[in-house]
Structure formats: C-alpha cells, structure tokens
C-alpha positions as CSV (number, residue, x, y, z in Angstrom):
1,X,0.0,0.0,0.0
2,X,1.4,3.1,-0.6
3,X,1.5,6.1,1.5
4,X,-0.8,9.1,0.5
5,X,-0.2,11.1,3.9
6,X,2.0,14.3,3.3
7,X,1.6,14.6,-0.2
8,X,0.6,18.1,-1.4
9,X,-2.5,18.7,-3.7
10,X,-1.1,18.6,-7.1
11,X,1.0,15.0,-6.3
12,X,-2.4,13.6,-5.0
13,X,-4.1,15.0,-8.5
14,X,-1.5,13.1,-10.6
15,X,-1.5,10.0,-8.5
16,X,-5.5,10.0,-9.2
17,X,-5.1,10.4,-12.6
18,X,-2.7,7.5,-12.9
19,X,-4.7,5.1,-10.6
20,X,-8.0,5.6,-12.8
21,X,-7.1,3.8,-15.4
22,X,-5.9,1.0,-13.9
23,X,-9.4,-0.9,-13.5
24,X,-10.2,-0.8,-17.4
25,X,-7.0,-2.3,-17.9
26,X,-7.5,-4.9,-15.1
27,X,-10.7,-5.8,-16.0
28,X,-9.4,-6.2,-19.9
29,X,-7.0,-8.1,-18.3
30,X,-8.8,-10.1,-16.4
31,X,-11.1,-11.3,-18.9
32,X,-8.6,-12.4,-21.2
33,X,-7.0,-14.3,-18.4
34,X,-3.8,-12.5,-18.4
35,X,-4.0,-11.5,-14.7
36,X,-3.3,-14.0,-12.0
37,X,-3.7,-11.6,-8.9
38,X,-7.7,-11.6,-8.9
39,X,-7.2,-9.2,-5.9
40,X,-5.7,-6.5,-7.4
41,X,-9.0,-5.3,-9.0
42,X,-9.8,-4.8,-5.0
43,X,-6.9,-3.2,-4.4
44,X,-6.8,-1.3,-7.1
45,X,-9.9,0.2,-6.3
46,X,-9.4,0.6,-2.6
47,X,-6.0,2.8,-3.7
48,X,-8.5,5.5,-5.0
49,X,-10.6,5.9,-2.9
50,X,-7.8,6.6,-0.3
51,X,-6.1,9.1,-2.6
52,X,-9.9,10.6,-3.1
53,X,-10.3,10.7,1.1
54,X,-6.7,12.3,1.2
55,X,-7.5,15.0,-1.5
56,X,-10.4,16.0,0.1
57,X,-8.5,16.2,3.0
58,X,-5.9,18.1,2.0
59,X,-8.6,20.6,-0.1
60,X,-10.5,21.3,3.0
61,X,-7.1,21.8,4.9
62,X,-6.9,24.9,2.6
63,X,-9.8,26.4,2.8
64,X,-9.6,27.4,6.2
C-alpha cells in the first residue's frame, strides 16, 4: 500500500489520474486471463478511494 499522507495537492491530483485507469485495464486483463492476482481489482480500487479521502482532505485543509 502506498503512502498518501504528506503529499501536497497537485502530487495527490496526478496519482488519481494514474490510478484511474488502472481498472479498465484490469478488467481487460482479467477477462482475457492474463492477470493471476484476482485481488488486485480490489486493491486497485481501494488505492482510490484513499487518494480521493486524502484530496479531500488536504482541499479542506486549505480552505480554512
């Protein structure tokens, strides 16, 4: 898991970005059996909505 604490808004941004497309790929992926970690769909998944959580975070943090 990586760690999404102390990173500043526009890192978070780009590591979103990145991370969204991983799914469609897994899923392609997965249906052609090329994957052999059925987890990392979960994962995968679970990574973004941390970033999200830590963005919003971080974007209330600067409105105060």
């Amino acid at each position: 898991m990586a760690d999404f604490k102390g990173k500043n808004k526009k890192e978070l941004v780009k590591l979103l970005n990145e991370k969204k497309d991983e799914p469609r790929a897994f899923k392609l992926g997965n249906s052609r059996s090329k994957t052999k970690n059925v987890k990392e769909g979960r994962n995968i998944r679970k990574d973004v909505a941390r970033i999200m959580t830590e963005l919003t975070s971080v974007m209330k943090a600067d409105n105060k």
